[in-house]
N, C-alpha and C positions, 0 to 999 in steps of 0.2 A: 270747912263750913260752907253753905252754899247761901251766899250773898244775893240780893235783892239790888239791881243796878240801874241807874239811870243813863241816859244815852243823850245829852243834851242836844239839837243840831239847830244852829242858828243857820237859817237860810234866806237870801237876800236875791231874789229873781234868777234862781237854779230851776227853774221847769227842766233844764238836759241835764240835770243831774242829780234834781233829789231823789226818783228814785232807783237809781245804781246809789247812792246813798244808803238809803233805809234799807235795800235790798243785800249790801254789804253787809250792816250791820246784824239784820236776822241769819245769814249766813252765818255770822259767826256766835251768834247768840247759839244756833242750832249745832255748829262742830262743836261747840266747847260745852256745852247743855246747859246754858246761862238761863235762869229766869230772871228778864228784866223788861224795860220800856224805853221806848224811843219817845223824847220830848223834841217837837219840830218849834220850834217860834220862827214862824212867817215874817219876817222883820220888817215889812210893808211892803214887799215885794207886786208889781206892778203885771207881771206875766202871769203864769200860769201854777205857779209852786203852788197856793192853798187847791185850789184844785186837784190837783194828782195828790197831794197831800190826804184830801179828803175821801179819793179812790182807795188809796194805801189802808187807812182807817177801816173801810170795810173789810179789809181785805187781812188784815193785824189789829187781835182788840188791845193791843198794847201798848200802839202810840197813840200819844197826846197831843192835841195839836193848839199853840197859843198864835195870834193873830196881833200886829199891831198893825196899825191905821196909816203910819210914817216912818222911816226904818228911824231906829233908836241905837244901833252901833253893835255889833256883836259883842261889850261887855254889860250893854246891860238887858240884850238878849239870854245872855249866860245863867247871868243873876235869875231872869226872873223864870227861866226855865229849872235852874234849882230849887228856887221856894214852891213850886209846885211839882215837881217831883216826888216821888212816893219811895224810890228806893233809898237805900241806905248807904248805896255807894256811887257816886256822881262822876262821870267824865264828858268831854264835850269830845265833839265829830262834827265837822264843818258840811254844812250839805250841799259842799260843791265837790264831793267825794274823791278828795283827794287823800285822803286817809285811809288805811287800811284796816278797820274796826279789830281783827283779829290781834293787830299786834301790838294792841294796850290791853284788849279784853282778857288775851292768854295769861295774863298776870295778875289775873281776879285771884288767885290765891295766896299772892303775896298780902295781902289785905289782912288776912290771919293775925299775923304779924305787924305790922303799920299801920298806919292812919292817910301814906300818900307815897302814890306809886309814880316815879317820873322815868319812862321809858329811855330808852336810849338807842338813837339810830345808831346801827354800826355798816349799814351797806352803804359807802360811799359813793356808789354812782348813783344813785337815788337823786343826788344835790352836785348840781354845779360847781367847778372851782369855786368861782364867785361866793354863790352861795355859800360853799363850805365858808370863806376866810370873813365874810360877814357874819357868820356864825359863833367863829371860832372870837372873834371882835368882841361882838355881844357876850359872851362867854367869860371872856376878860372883865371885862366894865363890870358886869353882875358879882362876880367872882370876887374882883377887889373892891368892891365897892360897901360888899355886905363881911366881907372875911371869910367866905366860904371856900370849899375845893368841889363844884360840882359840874359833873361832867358832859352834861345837857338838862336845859331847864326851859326847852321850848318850844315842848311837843303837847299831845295829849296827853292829861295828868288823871290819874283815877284819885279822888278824895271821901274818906270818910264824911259826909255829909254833914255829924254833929261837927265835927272840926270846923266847916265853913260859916256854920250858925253863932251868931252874936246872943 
């Protein structure tokens, strides 16, 4: 089935990085033949992001670009880039492009099937010892906390969109 996706990207005075950002993500919009859109929320950003933001626009009718006056935090960045989104499948991409859009995008068709796809790094030198055993930490806590056994929960998550609607 070919799904209608959203591309959330909260970004917070990334002018050197939104767009290798937005530019990752049509990359891979374009390998994997994804119709979807990039939602940017400018988080009050003081540099130069709504700008290039607003070149990108010309340049792709597909992003959406929201503007706040004072940054508001990336969770409620998130949010309100979902309630105006238009697809049916929603994941966020940080627009300090340290993500790789292809390797949550390539599991658009696990979606068939589910309501939420939660990727799972497996190349360990991606992350730091450190990093790893603060992970694995967090991993713990979450795990015993709720009763689960889940094996990474703190990456990009692709969501069915009614799912996240009250």
């Amino acid at each position: 089935m070919q799904y209608r996706i959203s591309v959330i990207m909260p970004a917070l005075n990334e002018e050197d990085n939104i767009s290798k950002a937005v530019e990752n993500v049509v990359e891979a919009f374009n390998r994997l033949n994804i119709h979807g859109e990039i939602v940017v929320v400018n988080d009050g950003s003081v540099d130069r992001t709504k700008e290039i933001v607003d070149n990108l626009i010309l340049k792709y009718s597909f992003i959406q670009l929201i503007c706040h006056d004072k940054p508001k935090g990336v969770g409620t960045s998130y949010w309100e880039g979902i309630w105006k989104s238009r697809g049916e499948i929603v994941t966020m991409l940080p627009g300090d492009a340290e993500n790789d859009a292809y390797e949550i995008l390539r599991y658009l068709p696990l979606m068939d099937h589910v309501d939420i796809v939660i990727p799972f790094i497996y190349n360990k030198n991606l992350r730091t010892w450190k990093r790893r055993m603060i992970s694995k930490f967090y991993k713990g806590i979450i795990n015993l906390s709720f009763g689960m056994l889940l094996n990474y929960m703190n990456g990009s998550v692709m969501y069915r969109k009614c799912a996240l609607q009250l």
